[in-house]
C-alpha positions as CSV (number, residue, x, y, z in Angstrom):
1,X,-22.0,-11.2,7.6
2,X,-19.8,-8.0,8.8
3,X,-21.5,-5.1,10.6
4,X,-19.5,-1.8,10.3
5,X,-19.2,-0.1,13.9
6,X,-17.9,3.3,13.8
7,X,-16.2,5.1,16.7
8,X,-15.1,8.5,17.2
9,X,-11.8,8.5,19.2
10,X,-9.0,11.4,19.8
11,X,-6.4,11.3,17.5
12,X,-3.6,10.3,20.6
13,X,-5.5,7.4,21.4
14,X,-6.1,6.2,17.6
15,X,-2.5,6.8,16.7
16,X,-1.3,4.4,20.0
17,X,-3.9,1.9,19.5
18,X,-2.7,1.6,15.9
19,X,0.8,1.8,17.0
20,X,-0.5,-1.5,19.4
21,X,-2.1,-3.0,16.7
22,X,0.7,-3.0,14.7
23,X,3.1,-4.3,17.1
24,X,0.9,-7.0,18.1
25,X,-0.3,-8.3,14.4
26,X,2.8,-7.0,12.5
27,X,2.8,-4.0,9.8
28,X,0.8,-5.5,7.3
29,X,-3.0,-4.6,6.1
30,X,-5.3,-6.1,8.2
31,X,-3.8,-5.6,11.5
32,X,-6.0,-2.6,12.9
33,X,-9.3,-4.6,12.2
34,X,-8.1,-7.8,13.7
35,X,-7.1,-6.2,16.8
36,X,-10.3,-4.7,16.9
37,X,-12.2,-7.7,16.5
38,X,-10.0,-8.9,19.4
39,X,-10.6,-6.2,21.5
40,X,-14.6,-6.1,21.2
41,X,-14.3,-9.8,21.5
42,X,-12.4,-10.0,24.8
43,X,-14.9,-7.0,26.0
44,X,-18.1,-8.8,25.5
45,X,-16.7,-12.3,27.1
46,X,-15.2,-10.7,29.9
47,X,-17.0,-11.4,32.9
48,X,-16.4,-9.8,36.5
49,X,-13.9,-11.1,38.7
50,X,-13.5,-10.8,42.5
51,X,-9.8,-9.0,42.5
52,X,-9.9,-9.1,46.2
53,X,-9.7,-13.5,46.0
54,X,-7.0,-13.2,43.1
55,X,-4.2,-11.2,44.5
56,X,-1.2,-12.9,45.1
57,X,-2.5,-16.2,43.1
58,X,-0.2,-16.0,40.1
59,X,3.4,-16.4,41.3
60,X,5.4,-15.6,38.4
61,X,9.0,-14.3,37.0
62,X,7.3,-12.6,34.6
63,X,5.2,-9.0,34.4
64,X,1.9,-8.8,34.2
65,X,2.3,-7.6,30.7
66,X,4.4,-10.7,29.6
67,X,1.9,-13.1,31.1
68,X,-0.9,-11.3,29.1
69,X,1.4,-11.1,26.0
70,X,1.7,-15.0,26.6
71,X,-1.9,-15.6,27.6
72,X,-3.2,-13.5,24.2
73,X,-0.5,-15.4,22.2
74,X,-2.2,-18.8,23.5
75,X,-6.0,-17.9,22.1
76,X,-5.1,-16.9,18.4
């Protein structure tokens, strides 16, 4: 079963979350929804985290962008 959730959002942020989207799941129908599907999944799993205990745990070469790119990458 799908539910249909409608949003209004200013056209700026709907044009870069598209743009995102489309970077992330390539140019190809389909690509908006799943990243939305993503998105509301990762927001209702989330739970809190105590940011004080985790600074300066993850040593890494990489950004924090590429480690979430890599993370993301992992649970698809």
């Amino acid at each position: 079963m799908v539910e249909i959730i409608k949003a209004g959002v200013p056209n700026p942020v709907a044009k870069r979350f598209r743009k995102k989207a489309m970077d992330q799941y390539g140019y190809r129908k389909g690509a908006v929804k799943r990243a939305m599907q993503d998105l509301i999944t990762r927001y209702i799993s989330a739970g809190t985290a105590d940011w004080k205990s985790l600074k300066g745990v993850i040593r890494s070469e990489l950004s924090s962008i590429e480690l979430q790119h890599r993370l993301w990458k992992r649970t698809d």
